[in-house]
N, C-alpha and C positions, 0 to 999 in steps of 0.2 A: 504494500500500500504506500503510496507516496503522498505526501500532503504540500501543497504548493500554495503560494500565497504572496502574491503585492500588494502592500498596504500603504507607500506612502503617497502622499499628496505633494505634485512638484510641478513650481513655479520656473518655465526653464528658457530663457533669452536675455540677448542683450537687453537693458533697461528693467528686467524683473525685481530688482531692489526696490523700483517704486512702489511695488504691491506691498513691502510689507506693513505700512501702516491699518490696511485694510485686513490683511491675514493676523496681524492682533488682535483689529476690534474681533474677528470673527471667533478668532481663539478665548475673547473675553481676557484677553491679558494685558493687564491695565499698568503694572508696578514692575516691570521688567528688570532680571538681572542680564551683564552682557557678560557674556561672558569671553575672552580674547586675549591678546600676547600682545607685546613692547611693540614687537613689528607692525602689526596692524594698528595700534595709535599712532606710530610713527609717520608711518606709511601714508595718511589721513583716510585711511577706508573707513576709520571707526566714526570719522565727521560725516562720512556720507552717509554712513549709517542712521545718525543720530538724525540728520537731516530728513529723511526717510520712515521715522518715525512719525505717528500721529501728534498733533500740534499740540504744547502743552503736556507731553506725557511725561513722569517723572522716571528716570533709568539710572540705574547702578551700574558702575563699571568693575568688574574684576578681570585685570590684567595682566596679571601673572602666572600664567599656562605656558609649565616648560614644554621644553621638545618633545618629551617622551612623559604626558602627564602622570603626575601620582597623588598618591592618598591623601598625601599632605597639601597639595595644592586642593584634593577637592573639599576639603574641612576647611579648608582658609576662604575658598568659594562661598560655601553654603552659610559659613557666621555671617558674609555679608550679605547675603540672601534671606536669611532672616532679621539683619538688623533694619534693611532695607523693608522689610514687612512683601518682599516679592512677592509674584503669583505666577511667573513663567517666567522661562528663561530664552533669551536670544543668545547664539553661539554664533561666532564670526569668525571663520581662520581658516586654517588648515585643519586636519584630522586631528591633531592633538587639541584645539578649540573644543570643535565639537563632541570628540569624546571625551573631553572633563565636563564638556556642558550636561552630556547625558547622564552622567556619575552625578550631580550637582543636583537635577531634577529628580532623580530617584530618589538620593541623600535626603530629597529638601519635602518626601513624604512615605519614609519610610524608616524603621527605627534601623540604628546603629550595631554593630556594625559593617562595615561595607562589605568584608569580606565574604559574608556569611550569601551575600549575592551572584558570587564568581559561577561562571559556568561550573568548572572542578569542582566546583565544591557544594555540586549539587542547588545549586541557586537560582537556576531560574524560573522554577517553580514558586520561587518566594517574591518575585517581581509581579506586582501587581496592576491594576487599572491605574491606579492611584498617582502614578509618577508626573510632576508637575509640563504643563504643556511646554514643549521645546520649540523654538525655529531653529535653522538650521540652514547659514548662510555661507558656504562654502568660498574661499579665498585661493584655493589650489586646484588645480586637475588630478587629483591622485588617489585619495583614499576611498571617496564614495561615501563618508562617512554620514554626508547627510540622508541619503535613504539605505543606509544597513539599519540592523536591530540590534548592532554592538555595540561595546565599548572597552575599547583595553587601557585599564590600570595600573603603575605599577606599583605596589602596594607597601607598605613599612616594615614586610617581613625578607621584602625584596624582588617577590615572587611582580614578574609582568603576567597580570590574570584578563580573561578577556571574560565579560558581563553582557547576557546572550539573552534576549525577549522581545515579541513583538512589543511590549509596551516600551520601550527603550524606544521606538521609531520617534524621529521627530513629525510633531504634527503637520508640519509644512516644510520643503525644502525650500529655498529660493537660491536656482541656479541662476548666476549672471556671469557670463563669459569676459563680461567689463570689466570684472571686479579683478582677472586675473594678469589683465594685459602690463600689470607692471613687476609682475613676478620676475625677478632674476632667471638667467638662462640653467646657470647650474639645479634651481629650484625645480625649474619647469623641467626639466631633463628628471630629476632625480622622482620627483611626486610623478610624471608619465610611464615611468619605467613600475612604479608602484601599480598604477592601473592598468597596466600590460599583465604585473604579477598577478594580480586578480584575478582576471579577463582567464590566464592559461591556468591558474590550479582552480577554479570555478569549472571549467571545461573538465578538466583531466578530474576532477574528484568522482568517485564512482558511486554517488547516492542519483536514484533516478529522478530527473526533473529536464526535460526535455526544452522546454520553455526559458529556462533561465542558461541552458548550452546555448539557443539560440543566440540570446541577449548576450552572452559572453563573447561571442564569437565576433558577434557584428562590433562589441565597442574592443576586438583586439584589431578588427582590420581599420575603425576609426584612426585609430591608435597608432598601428603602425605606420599609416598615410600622413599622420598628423602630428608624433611628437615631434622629430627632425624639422620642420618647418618652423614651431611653438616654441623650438630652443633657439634656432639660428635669428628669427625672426621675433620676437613677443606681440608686435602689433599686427602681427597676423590674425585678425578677426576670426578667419573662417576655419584656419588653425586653433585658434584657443578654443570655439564653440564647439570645436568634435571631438577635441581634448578634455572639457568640461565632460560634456555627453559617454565619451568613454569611461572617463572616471565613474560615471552615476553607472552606468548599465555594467559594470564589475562590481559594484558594490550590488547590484538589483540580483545580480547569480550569485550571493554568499549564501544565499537558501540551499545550496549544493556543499555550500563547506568549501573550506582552504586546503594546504597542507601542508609537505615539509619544510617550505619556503616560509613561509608563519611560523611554522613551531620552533624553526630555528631562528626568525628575527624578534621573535620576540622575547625570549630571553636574552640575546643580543642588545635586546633595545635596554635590559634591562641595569645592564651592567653600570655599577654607580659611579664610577671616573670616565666615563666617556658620554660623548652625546650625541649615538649614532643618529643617523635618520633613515626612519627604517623604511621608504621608498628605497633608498642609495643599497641599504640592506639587499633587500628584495632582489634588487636590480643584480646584483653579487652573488645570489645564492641561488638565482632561478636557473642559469645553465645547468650546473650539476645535479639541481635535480630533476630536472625536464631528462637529462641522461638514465637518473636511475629509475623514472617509474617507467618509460619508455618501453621494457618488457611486459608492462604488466597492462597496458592502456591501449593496447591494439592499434588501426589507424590512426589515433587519435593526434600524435607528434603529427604525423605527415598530412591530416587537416587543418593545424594549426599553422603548419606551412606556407599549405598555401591559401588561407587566409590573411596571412603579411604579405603575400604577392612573391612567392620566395618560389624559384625554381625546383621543380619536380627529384628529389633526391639531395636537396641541399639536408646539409648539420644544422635542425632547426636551434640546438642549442648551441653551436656555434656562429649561428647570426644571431643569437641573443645577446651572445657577447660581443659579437663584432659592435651591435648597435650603441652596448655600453660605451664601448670604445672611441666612436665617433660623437657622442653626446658627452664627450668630457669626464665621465664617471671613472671613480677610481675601480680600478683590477680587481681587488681584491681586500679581503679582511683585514691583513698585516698592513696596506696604506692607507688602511683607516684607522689606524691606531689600534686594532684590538691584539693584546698578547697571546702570541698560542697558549702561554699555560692556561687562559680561560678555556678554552676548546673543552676541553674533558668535562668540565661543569658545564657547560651550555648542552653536549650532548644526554648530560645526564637530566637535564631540564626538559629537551624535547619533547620525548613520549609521554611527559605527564600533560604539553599542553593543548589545549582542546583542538586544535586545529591536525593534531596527530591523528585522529581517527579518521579524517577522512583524505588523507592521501590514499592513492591506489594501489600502492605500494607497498605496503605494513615495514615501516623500520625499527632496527634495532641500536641500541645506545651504540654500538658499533660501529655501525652504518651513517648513521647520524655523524658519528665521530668525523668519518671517512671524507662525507661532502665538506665538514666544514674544514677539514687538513686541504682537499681540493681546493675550496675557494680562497686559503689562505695563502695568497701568494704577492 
């Protein structure tokens, strides 16, 4: 039995920021927390924002959403969320925006404490109606995070947990491809390579949902037409809107599951002296293991193929990496500063996290070992 489901609601073109005064009234959210990063103040997206708002409305800014959010930032979130007396929350950024904002919205109606919500740990059954209304205005092409049903944490025991429920969805997306056109190239490289990852473990994970291969497939060939343009170029319009749109329809096929490319960046992401970005991650880890499920997924490598427009018998995971290559991305794990002595703990990390079950491949700590000694170079 398969069970299949699109739930959310999305605002998606150039100029759609100006709907969101109207998608609040409609939300009844009157006392907004925003929730966003240094960069987006800086940036002035956050003034476009606020401009965009209904006239008169009073809004809380919290703006300190590291790269890789955690626990800690979403308890410093939610006091202002309360002291503020909020009733919904607006998220603006990148994937680590909006998944502290979904952490924040749950936090901000539901008791304490967070962990007790993690996928692993049995928690999504404890996610209720209840979670305060979210927007969910995406600033990158990459993670989709505004219409998944996740959110990953990383938490004060250390552990990077992903927090898995349809009620986690945000009640509105608002895609604007405007909002992206002043990303940096390495950015737009790095968050595109992200929604590529998506796009091909959505595809390759072996739970049935036919509808969400589809939608994966279409935003990896978006994707592949469109990142190389969206790096070299940023005021590529028509580049950033199939960029934008990629990123949504790979986060639209997480109803199928991730896999070893996750399980392994996310304990990567987690490590506390560094501050990978786990697009860049992704982008590092997906050749090696696009090679090792490759036995176990049938055609599926050589229709991924030629959905990039890739010649009939080409090394699709070595144009994965050739592409790294030409979009600036560093090679490998050791130029991003990670220590091989982490390797052995990051393997021993994978197979507990939630994204382990559904690769197609079933790995072992061993194995795991193995891709990330590969991608270490």
């Amino acid at each position: 039995m398969a069970t299949i489901s699109y739930l959310t609601t999305t605002q998606f073109d150039f100029g759609a920021i100006g709907l969101l005064a109207g998608e609040c009234t409609r939300l009844g959210i009157a006392r907004p927390l925003i929730v966003t990063d240094a960069g987006i103040v800086a940036s002035g997206l956050l003034d476009r924002l606020r401009d965009a708002l209904p006239a008169g409305m009073s809004a809380r800014v919290f703006d300190g959403t590291p790269p890789n959010p955690t626990e800690r930032a979403v308890l410093a979130a939610l006091e202002r969320y309360r002291e503020a007396g909020a009733d919904g929350v607006i998220a603006i950024g990148g994937g680590s925006s909006i998944d502290l904002g979904k952490a924040v919205a749950l936090m901000a109606t539901h008791p304490g404490p967070l962990v007790q919500y993690a996928a692993v740990e049995g928690g999504a059954g404890r996610i209720t109606a209840a979670v305060a209304p979210l927007v969910a205005i995406p600033t990158t092409a990459g993670t989709g995070s505004e219409v998944g049903r996740g959110s990953v944490i990383v938490l004060e025991d250390g552990r990077k947990l992903g927090f898995l429920s349809p009620h986690l969805l945000p009640k509105v997306a608002i895609c604007d491809p405007e909002l992206t056109i002043g990303l940096p190239p390495i950015l737009t490289a790095a968050t595109g390579m992200d929604a590529v990852a998506h796009c091909i473990e959505t595809f390759l994970s072996p739970l049935v949902n036919p509808p969400a291969e589809a939608i994966a497939l279409d935003g990896l060939a978006k994707a592949a037409t469109h990142i190389e343009r969206a790096t070299k170029d940023g005021s590529d319009r028509e580049a950033r809107w199939n960029m934008m749109m990629a990123a949504m329809e790979g986060a639209l096929a997480f109803q199928k599951g991730l896999g070893a490319v996750h399980a392994l960046s996310h304990p990567l992401g987690a490590l506390h002296d560094l501050k990978l970005h786990h697009g860049t991650l992704n982008a590092v880890l997906l050749p090696g293991v696009i090679r090792f499920n490759a036995p176990a997924v049938g055609d599926k490598v050589a229709r991924l193929g030629a959905t990039m427009g890739l010649p009939a018998g080409v090394d699709v995971a070595q144009a994965i990496a050739d592409l790294n290559a030409r979009l600036g991305l560093p090679p490998g794990l050791r130029s991003m500063g990670v220590p091989r002595e982490a390797l052995a703990g990051i393997a021993r990390a994978a197979p507990r996290d939630h994204c382990h079950a559904t690769n197609p491949r079933k790995a072992t700590e061993a194995q795991y070992l193995a891709l990330l000694e590969e991608a270490w170079i």
